[in-house]
Structure formats: structure tokens, C-alpha cells
N, C-alpha and C positions, 0 to 999 in steps of 0.2 A: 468080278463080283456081279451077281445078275439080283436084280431088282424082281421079289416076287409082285404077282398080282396082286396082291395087299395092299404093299408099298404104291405100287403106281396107284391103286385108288383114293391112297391118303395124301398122293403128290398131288392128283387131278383134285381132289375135293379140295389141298388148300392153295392149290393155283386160282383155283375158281372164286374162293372165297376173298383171296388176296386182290384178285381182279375187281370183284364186287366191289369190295372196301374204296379201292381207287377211284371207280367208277363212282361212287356216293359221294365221296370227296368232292371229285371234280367237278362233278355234275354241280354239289351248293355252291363252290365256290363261284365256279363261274356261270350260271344261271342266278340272275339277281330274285329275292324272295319278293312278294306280293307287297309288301310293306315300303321296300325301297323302289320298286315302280312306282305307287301310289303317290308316294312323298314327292318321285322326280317329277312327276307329272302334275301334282300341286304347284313346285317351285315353278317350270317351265310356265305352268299357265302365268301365277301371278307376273313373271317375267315378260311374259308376253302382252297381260295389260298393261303393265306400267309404257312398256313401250309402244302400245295403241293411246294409251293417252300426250305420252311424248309429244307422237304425230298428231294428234287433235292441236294441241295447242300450238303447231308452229307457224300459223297464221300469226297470233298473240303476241310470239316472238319478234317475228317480222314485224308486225305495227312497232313494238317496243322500236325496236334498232330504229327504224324510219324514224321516230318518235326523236331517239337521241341522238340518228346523223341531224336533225334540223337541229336539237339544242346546241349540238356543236358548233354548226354556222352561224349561229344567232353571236355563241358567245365566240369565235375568231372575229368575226367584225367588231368585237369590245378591245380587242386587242391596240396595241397601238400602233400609230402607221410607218411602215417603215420597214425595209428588208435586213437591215444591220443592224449590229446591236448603237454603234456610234452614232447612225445617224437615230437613231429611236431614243437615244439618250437626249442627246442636240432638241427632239421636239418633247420630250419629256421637261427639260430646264423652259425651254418657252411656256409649254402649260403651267408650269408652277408659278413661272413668272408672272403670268396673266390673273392666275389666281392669287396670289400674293397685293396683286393691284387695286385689284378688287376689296380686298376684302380689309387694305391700308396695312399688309404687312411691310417692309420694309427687309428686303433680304441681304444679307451682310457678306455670305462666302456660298460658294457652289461645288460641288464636288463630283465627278461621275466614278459612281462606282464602278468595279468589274464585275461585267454580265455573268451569269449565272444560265447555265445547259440544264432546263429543267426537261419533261418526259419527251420523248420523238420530235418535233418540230418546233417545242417552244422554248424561249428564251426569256428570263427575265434582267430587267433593265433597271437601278438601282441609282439614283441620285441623292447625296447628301447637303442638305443644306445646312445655315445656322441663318437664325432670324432676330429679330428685334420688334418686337411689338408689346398691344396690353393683352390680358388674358380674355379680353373681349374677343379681337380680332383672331387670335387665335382659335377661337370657336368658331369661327366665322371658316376659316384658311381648310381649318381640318373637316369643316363639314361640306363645303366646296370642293375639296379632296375626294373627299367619302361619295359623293352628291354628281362626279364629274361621269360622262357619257364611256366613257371605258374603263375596263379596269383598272384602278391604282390603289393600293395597298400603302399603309401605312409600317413600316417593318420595324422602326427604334423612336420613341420619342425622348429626350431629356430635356429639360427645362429646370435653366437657372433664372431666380427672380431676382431681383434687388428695389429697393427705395431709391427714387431718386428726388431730392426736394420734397413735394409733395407727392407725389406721387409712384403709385409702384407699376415696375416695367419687368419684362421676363423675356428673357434671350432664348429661346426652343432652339435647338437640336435635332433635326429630324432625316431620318431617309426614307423616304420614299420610293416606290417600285410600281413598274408597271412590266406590263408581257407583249411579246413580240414573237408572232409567226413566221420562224425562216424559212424560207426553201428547201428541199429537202438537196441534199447536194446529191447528182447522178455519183454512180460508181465508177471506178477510173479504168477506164477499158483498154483496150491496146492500143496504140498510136498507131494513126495510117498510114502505110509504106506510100512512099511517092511514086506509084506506077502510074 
């Protein structure tokens, strides 16, 4: 079968045409139109100040952080003294004690509670008491509480009153807490060979 001159000009004309076609294709697809350059080039900048202003500000930053490593030191020295929780319990009952003295409470039972693993390094320390006094002194105990140079928290109050003769007396229930900065403990390495 021989292919006249005809044929081969309507083979060439739609090879050419079919090549064009592809060639229009390919070319929008992948050449991006004036519109999506534009757009990228809006985003990219906006992108680019927000991240110029970033860098402005990280002086700001840094003051802050400085700012809140000293509030942190201020408030670990409110902490209580004491690397365990037992022994930070032990000067927790003396502080109460002392405040209880003060202020003519009268302490009846002592309890230490179990410490409590609060964020990364701190610990809090929980003592329950039960008291005996008037509702005078007990304003007095808990605002000396509230009032003392470290932190102590107040966690459960209950208070039974009763009449006694003439006068009325109220038995408080109380635990009280305060926080302790432990050591951070090293990681457990390998043991040293005896050489």
C-alpha cells in the first residue's frame, strides 16, 4: 500500500497540528500565568516581613526571658528549705508550730502528708493538722499562714465548732502545703570498670 502525496500532506499537516496542540498544553501548564507569579510574590513578601519584624523584636524577647529567669529566682528562694521532701516536711510542722504560738492556737494532732512531684524540679510538701482554738485566733493562724516569707498554701480547711459552757470553741482541720526545689537527679551512666 503506497501512501499518495496527498496523504502524506494531511499526515504532516496533522502531526504538526497535533504537536502544536501539545506544545499549548504544555507550555500553560507548566509556565505559571502573570496572576499566580503576582500572588506568589505578594505572599513571599508579606512572608518575608512578618519575618523581618520577628527579628526586630528579639531583643524584646530576650529582655522578657531575663525578665522571667530573675522572677524565677526570686520566687525558688520562697520555696522552703530543704533538699527532701521529709526533711522540708519536719521544718514545715516547726513553722506551723511557731505560728500556732503565736497567734494562741493550741495544735491537737500532726500529720505529714505524701509529697506530691509537681513540674521538673518541684515538690510539694503537705501537712495536716487538727487545732483547737476560738474563731479569733484562727484569723489570726491563717493570716500568718497567708502573711509567712515563703510560699504556703492553704489546700482543705474544715471546722467543727461546738459551745462549751459559755463559750463557743472550734476545732479547724487543716492541711497546709508548701514547695520544695529538689535537685535534679544526674542520669545513671555506666559503672566504672576497675582498671
Amino acid at each position: 500500500m503506497k501512501i499518495t502525496t496527498r496523504e502524506k500532506r494531511v499526515l504532516f499537516a496533522g502531526g504538526g497540528l497535533a504537536v502544536a496542540i501539545l506544545g499549548w498544553y504544555l507550555a500553560t501548564t507548566l509556565v505559571p500565568s502573570q496572576d499566580d507569579l503576582s500572588s506568589s510574590l505578594e505572599l513571599k513578601k508579606k512572608m518575608l516581613l512578618r519575618q523581618k519584624e520577628t527579628l526586630q523584636e528579639e531583643d524584646a524577647y530576650k529582655a522578657r526571658i531575663g525578665q522571667y529567669e530573675e522572677r524565677l529566682k526570686t520566687d525558688l528562694q520562697r520555696c522552703l528549705p530543704g533538699s527532701n521532701p521529709s526533711s522540708a516536711g519536719a521544718e514545715l510542722l516547726k513553722v506551723l508550730s511557731d505560728l500556732a504560738a503565736q497567734s494562741g492556737v493550741s495544735i491537737q494532732q500532726k500529720n505529714i502528708q505524701k509529697e506530691q512531684n509537681l513540674q521538673d524540679n518541684l515538690t510539694k510538701v503537705s501537712v495536716r493538722i487538727e487545732t483547737s482554738c476560738s474563731p479569733e485566733q484562727l484569723v489570726q493562724f491563717l493570716s500568718a499562714v497567708e502573711n509567712y516569707d515563703k510560699f504556703l498554701t492553704l489546700d482543705e480547711l474544715t471546722i467543727n465548732g461546738f459551745r462549751i459552757q459559755r463559750r463557743f470553741e472550734i476545732r479547724p482541720a487543716m492541711t497546709v502545703s508548701g514547695i520544695i526545689a529538689v535537685p535534679e537527679s544526674a542520669p545513671a551512666g555506666k559503672p566504672a570498670s576497675g582498671q
